[in-house]
DSSP file (Angstrom, degrees, kcal/mol; ACC not computed):
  #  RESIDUE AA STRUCTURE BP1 BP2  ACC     N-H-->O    O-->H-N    N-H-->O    O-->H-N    TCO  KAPPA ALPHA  PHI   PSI    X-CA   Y-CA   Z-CA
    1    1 A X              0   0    0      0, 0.0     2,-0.2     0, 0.0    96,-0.1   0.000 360.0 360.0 360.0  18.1  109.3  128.6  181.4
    2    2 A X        -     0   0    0     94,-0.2    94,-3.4    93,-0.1     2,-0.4  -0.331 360.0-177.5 -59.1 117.6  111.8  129.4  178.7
    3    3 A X  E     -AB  58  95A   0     55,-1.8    55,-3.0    92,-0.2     2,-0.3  -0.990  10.1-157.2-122.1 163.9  109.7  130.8  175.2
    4    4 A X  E     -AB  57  94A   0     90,-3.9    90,-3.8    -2,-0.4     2,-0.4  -0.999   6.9-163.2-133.0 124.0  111.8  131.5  172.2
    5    5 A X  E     -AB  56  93A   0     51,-1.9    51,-1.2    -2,-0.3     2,-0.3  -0.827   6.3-167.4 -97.3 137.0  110.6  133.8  169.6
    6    6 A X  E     -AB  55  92A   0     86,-1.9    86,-1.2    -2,-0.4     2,-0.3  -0.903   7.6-178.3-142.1 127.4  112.5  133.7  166.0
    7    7 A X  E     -AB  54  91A   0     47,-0.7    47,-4.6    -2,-0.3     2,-0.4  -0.861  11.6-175.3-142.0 127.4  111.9  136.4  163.5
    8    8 A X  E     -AB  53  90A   0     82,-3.1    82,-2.1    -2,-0.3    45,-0.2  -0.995  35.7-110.3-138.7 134.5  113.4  136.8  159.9
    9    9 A X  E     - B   0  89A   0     43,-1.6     2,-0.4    -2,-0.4    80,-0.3  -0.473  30.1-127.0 -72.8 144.1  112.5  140.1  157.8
   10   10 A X  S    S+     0   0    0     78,-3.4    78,-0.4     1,-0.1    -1,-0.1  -0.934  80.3   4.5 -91.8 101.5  110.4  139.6  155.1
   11   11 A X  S  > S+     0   0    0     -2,-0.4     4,-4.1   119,-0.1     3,-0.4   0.550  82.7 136.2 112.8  14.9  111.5  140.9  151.0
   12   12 A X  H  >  +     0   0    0      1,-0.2     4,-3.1     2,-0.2     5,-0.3   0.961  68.5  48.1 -71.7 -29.3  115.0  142.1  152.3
   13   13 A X  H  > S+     0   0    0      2,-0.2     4,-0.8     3,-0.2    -1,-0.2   0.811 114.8  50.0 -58.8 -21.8  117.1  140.6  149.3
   14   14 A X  H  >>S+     0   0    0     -3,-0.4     4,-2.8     2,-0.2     5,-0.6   0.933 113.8  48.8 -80.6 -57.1  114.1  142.5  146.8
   15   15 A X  I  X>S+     0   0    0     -4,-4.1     4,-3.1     1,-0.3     5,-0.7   0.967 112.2  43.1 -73.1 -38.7  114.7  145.8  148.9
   16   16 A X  I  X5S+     0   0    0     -4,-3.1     4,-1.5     1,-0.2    -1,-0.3   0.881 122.1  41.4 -63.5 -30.6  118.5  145.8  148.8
   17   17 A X  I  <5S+     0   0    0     -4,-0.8    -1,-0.2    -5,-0.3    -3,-0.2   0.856 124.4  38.6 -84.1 -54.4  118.5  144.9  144.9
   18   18 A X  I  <5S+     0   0    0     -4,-2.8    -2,-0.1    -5,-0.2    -1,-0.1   0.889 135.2  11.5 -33.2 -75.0  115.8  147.0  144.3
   19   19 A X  I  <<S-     0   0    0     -4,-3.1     2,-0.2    -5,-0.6    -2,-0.2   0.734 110.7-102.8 -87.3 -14.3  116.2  150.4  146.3
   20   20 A X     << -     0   0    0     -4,-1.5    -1,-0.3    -5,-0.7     4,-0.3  -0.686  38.9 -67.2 105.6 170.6  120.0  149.8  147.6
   21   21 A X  S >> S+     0   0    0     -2,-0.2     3,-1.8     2,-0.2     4,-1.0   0.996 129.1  53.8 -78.1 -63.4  121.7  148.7  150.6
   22   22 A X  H 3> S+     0   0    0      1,-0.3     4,-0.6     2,-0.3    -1,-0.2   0.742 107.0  51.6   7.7 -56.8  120.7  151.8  152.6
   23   23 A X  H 3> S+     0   0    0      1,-0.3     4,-0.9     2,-0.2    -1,-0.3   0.688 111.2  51.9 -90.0  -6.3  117.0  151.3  151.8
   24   24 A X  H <> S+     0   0    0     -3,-1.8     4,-1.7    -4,-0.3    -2,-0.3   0.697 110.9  47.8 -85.9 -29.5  117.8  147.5  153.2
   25   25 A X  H  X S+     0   0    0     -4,-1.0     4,-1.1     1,-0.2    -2,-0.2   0.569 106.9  53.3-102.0  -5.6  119.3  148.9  156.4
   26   26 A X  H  X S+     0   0    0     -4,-0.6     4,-2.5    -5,-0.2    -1,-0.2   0.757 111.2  49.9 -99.4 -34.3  116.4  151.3  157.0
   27   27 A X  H  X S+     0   0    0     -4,-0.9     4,-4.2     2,-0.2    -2,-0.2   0.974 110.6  44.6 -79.3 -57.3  114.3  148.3  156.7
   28   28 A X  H >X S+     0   0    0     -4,-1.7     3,-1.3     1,-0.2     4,-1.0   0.810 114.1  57.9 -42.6 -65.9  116.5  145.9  159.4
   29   29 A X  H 3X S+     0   0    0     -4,-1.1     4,-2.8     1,-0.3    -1,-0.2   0.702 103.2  49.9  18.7 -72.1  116.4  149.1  161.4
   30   30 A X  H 3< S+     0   0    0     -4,-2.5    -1,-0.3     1,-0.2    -2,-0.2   0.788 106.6  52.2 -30.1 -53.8  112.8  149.0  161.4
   31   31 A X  H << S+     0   0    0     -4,-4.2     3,-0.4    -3,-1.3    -2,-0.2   0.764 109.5  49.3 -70.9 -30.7  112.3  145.5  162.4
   32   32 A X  H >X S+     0   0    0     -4,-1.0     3,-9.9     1,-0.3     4,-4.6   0.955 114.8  41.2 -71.2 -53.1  114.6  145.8  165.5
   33   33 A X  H 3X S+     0   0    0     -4,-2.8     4,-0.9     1,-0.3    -1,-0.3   0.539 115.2  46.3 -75.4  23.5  113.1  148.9  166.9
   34   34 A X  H 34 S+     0   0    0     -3,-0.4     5,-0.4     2,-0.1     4,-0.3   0.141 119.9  44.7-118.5   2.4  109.6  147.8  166.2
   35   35 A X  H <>>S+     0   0    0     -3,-9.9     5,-1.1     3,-0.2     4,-1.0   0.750 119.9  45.6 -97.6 -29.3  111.4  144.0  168.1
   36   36 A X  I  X>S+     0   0    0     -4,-4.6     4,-1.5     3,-0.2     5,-0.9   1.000 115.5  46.0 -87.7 -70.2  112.9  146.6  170.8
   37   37 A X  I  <5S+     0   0    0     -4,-0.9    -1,-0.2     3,-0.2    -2,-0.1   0.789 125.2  27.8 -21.9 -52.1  109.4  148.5  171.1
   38   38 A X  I >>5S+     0   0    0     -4,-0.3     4,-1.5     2,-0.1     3,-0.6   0.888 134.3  27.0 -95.8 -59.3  107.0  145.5  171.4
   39   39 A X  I 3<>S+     0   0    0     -4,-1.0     5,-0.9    -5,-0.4    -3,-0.2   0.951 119.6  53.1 -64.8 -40.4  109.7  142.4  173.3
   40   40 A X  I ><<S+     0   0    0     -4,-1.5     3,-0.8    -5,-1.1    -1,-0.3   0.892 108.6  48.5 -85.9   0.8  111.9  144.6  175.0
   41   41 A X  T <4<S+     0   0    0     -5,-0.9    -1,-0.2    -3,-0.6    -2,-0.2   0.891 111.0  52.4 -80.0 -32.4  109.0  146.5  176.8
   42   42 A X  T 3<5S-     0   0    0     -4,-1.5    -1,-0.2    -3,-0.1    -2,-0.1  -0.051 129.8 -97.6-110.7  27.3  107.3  143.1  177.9
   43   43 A X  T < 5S+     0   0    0     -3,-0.8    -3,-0.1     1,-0.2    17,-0.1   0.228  74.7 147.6  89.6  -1.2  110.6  142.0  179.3
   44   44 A X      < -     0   0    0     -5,-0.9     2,-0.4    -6,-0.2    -1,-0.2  -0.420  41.4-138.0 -62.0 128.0  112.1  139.7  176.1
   45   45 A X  E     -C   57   0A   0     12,-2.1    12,-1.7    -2,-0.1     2,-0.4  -0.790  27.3-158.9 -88.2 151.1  115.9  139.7  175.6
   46   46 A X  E     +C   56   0A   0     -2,-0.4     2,-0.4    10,-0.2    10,-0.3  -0.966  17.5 179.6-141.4 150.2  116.5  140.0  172.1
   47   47 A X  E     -C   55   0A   0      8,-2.9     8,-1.9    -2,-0.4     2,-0.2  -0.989  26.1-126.8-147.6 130.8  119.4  139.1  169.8
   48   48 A X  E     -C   54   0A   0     -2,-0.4     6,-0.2     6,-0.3     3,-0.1  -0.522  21.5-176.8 -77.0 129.6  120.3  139.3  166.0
   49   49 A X        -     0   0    0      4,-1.5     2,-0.3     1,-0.5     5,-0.2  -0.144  59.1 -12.9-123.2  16.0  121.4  136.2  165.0
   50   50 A X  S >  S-     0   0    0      3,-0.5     3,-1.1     1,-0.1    -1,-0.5  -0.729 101.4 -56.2 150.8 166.6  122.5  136.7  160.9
   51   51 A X  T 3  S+     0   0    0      1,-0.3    -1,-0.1    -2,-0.3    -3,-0.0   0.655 134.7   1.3 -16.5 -69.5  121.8  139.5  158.4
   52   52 A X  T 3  S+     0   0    0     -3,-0.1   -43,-1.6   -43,-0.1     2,-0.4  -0.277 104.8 109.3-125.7  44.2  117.9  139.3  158.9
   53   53 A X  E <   -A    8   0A   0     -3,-1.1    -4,-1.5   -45,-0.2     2,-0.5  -0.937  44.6-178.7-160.8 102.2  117.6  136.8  161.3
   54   54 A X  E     -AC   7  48A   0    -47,-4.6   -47,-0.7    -2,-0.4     2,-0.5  -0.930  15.7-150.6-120.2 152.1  116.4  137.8  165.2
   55   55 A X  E     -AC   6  47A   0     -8,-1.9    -8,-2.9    -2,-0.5     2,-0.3  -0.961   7.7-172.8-112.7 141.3  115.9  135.9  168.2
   56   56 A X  E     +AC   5  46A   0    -51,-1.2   -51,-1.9    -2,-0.5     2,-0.3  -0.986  16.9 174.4-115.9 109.0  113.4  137.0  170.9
   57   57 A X  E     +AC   4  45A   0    -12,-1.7   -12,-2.1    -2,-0.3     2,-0.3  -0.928   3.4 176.7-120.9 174.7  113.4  134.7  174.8
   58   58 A X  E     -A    3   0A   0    -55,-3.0   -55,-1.8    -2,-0.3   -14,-0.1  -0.945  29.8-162.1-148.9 170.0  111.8  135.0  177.6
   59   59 A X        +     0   0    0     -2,-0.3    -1,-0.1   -57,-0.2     3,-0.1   0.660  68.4 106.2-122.4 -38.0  111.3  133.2  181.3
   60   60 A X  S    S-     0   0    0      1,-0.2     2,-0.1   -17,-0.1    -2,-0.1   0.365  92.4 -91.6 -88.1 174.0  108.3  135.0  182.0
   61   61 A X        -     0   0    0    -59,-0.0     2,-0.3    34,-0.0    -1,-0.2  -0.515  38.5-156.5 -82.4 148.0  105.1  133.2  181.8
   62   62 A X        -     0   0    0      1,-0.2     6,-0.1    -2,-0.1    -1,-0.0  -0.518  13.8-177.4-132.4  89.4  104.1  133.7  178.3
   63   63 A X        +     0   0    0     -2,-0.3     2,-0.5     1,-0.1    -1,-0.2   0.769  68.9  23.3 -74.1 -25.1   99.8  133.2  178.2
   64   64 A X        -     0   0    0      1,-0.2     5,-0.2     3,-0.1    -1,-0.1  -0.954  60.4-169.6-129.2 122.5   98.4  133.6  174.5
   65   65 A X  S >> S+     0   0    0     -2,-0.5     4,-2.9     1,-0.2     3,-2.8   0.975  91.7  50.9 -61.9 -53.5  101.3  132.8  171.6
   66   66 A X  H 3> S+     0   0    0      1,-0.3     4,-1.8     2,-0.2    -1,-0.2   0.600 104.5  52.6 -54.3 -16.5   98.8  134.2  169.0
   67   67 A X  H 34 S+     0   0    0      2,-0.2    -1,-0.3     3,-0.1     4,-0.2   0.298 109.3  46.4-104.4   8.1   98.1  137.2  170.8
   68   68 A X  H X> S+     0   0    0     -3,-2.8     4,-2.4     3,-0.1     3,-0.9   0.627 119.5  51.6 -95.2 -61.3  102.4  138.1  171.1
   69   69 A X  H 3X S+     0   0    0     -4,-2.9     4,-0.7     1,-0.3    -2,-0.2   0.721 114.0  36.4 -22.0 -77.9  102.1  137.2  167.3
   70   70 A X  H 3X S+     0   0    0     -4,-1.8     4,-2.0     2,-0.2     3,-0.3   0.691 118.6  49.1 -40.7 -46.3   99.2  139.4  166.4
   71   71 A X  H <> S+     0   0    0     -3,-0.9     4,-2.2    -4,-0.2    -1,-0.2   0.968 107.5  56.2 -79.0 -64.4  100.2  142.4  168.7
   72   72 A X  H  < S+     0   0    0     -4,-2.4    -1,-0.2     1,-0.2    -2,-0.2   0.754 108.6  47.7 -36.8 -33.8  103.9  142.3  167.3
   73   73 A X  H >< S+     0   0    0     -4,-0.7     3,-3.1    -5,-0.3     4,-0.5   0.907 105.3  55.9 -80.8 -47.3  102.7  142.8  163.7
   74   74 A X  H >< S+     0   0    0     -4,-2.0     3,-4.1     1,-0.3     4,-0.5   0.934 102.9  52.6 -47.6 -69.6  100.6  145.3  164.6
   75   75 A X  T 3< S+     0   0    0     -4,-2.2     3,-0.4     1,-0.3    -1,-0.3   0.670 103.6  63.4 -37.4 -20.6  103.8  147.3  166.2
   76   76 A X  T X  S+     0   0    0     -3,-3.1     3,-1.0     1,-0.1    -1,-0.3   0.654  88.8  73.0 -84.2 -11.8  105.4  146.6  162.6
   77   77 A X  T <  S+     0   0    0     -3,-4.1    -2,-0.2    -4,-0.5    -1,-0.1   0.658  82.2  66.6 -60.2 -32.3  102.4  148.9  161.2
   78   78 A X  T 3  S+     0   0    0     -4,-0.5    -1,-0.2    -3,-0.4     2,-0.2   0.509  73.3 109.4 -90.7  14.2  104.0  151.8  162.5
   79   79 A X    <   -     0   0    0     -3,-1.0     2,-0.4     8,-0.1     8,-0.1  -0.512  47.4-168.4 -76.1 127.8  107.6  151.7  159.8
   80   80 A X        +     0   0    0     -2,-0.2     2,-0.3     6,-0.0     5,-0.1  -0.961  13.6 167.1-138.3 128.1  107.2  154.4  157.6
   81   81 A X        -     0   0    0      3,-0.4   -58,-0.0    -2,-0.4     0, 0.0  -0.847  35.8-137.8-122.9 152.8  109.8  154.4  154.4
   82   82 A X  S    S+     0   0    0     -2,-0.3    -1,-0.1     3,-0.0     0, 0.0   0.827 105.8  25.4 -79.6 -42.7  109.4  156.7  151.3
   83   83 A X  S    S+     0   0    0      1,-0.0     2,-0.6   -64,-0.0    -2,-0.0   0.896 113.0  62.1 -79.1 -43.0  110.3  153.8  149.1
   84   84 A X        -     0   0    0      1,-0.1    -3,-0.4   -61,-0.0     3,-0.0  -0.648  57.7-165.2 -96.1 120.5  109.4  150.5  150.9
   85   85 A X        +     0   0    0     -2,-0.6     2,-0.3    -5,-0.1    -1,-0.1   0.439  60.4  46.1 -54.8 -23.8  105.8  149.8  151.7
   86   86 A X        -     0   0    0    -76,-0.1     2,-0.5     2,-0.0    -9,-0.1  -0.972  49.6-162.0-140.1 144.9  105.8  147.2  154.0
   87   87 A X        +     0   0    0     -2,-0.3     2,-0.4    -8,-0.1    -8,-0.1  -0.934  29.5 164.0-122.5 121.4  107.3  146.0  156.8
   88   88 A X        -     0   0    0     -2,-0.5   -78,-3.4   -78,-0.4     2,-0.5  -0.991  15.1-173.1-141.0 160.8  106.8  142.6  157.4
   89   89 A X  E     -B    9   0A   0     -2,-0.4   -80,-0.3   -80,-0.3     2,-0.1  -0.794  23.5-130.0-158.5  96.2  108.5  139.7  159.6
   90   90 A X  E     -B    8   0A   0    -82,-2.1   -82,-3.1    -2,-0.5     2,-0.4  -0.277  30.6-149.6 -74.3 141.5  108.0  136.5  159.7
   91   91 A X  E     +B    7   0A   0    -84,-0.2     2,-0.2    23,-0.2   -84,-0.2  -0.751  24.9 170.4 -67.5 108.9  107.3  134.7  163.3
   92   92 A X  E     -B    6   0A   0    -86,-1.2   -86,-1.9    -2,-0.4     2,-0.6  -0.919   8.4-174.2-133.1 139.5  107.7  131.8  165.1
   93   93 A X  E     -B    5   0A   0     -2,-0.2     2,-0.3   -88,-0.2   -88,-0.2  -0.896   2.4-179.7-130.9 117.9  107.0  131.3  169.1
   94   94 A X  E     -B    4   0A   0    -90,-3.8   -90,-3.9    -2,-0.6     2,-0.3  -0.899  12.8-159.8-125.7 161.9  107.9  127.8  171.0
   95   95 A X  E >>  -B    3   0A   0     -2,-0.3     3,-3.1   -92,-0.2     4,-1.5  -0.998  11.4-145.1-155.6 105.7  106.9  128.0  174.7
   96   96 A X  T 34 S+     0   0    0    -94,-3.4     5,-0.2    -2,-0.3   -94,-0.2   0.413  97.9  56.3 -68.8   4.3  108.9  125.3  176.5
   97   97 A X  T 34 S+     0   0    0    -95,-0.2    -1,-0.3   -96,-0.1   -94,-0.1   0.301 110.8  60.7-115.4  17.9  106.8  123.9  179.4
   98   98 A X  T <4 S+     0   0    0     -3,-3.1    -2,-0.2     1,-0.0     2,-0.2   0.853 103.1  49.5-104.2 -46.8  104.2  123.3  175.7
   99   99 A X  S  < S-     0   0    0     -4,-1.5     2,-1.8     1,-0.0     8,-0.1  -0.485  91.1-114.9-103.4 166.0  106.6  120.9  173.7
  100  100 A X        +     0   0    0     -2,-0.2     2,-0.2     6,-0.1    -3,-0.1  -0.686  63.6 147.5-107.5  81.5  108.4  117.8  174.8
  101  101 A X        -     0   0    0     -2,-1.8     3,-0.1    -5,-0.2     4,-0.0  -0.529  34.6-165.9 -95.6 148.6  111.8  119.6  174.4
  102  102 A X  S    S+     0   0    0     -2,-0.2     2,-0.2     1,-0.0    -2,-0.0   0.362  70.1  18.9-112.3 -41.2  114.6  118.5  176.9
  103  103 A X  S  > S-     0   0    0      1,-0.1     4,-1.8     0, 0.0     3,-0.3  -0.773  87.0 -89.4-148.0-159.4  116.7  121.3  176.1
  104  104 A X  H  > S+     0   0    0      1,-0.3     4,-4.7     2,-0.2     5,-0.3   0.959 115.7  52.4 -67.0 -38.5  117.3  124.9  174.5
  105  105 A X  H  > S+     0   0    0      1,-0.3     4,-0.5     2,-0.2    -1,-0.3   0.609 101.2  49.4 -79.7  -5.9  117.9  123.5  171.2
  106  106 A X  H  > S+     0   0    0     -3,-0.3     4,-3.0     3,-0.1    -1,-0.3   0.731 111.7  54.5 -93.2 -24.6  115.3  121.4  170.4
  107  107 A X  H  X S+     0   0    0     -4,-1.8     4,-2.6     2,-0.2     5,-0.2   0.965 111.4  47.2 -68.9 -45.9  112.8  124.7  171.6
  108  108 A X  H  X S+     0   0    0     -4,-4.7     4,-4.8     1,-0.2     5,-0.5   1.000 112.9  50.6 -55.6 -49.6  114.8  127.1  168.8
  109  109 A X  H  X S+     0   0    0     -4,-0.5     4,-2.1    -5,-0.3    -1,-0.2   0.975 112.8  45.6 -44.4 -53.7  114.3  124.1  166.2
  110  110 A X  H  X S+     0   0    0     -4,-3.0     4,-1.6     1,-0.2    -1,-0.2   0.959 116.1  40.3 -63.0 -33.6  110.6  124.1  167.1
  111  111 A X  H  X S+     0   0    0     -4,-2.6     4,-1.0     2,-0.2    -2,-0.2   0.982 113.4  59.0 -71.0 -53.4  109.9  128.1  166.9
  112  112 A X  H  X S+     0   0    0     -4,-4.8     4,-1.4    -5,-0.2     3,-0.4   0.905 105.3  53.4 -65.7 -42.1  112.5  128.1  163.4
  113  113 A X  H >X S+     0   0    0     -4,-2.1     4,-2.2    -5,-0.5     3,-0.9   0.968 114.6  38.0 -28.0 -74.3  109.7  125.4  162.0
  114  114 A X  H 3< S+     0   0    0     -4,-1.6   -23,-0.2     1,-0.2    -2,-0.2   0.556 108.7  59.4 -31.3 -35.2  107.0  128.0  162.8
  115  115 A X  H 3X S+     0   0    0     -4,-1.0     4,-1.1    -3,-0.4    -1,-0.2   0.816 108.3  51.3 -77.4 -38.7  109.0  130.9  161.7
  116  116 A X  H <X S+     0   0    0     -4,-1.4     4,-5.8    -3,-0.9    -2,-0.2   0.892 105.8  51.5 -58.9 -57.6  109.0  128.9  158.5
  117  117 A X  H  X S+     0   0    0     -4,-2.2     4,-2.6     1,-0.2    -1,-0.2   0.754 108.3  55.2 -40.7 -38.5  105.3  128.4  158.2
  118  118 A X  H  > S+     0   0    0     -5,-0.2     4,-3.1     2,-0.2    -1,-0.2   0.895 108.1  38.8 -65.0 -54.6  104.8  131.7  158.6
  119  119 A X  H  X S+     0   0    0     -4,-1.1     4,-3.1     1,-0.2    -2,-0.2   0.979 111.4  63.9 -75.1 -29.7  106.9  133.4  155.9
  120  120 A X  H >X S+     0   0    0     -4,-5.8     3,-1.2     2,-0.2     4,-0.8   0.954 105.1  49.0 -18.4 -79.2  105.5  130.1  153.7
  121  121 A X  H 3X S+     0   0    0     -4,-2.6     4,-0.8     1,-0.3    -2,-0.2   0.910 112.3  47.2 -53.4 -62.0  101.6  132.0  154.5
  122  122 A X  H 3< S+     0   0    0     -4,-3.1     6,-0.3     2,-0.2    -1,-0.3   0.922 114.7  42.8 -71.6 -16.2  103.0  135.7  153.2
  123  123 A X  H << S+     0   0    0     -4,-3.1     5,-0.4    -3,-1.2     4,-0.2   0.733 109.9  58.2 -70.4 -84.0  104.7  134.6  149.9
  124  124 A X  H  < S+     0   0    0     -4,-0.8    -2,-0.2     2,-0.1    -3,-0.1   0.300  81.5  97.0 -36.4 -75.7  101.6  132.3  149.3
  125  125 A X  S  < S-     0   0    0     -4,-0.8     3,-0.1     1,-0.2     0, 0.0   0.413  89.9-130.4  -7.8 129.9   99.7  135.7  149.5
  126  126 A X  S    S+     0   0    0      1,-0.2    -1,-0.2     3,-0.0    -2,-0.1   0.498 105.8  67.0 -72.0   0.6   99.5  136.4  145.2
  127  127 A X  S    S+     0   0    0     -4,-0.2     2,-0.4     1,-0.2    -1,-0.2   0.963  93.4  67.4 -90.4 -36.7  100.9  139.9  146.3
  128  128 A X        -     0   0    0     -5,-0.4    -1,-0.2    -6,-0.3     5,-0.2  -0.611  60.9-169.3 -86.8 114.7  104.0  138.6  147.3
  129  129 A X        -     0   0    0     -2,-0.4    -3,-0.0    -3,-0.1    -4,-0.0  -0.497  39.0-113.7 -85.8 159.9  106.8  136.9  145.3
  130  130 A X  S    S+     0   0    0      1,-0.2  -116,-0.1    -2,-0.1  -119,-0.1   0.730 114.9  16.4 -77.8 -22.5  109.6  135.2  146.9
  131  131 A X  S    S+     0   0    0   -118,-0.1    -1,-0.2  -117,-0.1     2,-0.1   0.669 121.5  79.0-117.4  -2.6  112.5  138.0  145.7
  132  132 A X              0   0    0   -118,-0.1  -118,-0.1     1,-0.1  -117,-0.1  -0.374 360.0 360.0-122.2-165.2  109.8  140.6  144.8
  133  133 A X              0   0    0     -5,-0.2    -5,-0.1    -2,-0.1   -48,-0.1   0.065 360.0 360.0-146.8 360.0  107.4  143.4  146.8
């Protein structure tokens, strides 16, 4: 019943370049406790894996992916910066008894796919550039 969430901040090379490093660390800041808020209440260990980079698992039974998705962005609504505008964080959720995975590392591979897809859909957005905000 292993799922694995993997989550990479969205526009952090634009905010450190932009605002500073500071305004980069308020945003990584952001992302955890808004990771800590929604996964660690609903029983998810979670662990920073690189810069901007997190990982989310769980054993628990895990019933709607789209609805962890949805609910988790919402919970990113409530980062409030004087400079930065956004918090956003791209998502991907593999749910191990769903893919014909054998072991942990073929689940992370599938969820880092997803994760991909995801931050793909907000740069496509025309507000978003790939280094800019």
């Amino acid at each position: 019943r292993l799922s694995v969430a993997s989550m990479d901040i969205n526009g952090l090379k634009f905010t450190n370049d932009s605002f500073g490093h500071i305004a980069g660390d308020e945003l990584i800041k952001g992302a955890s406790t808004a990771m800590k808020a929604y996964f660690g209440k609903n029983g998810w260990k979670l662990f920073r894996t690189g810069g901007d980079e997190f990982i989310a698992m769980t054993t628990k039974a895990v019933p709607d992916k789209e609805e962890i998705i949805s609910e988790f962005k919402m919970q990113l609504k409530n980062f409030h910066h004087e400079n930065i505008k956004e918090l956003s964080v791209s998502i991907g959720l593999a749910i191990a008894g769903e893919n014909q995975v054998s072991n942990v590392e073929g689940l992370i591979k599938k969820k880092k796919k997803k994760m991909y897809v995801d931050k793909e859909l907000f740069y496509s957005d025309s507000t978003h550039e790939r280094r800019k905000r």
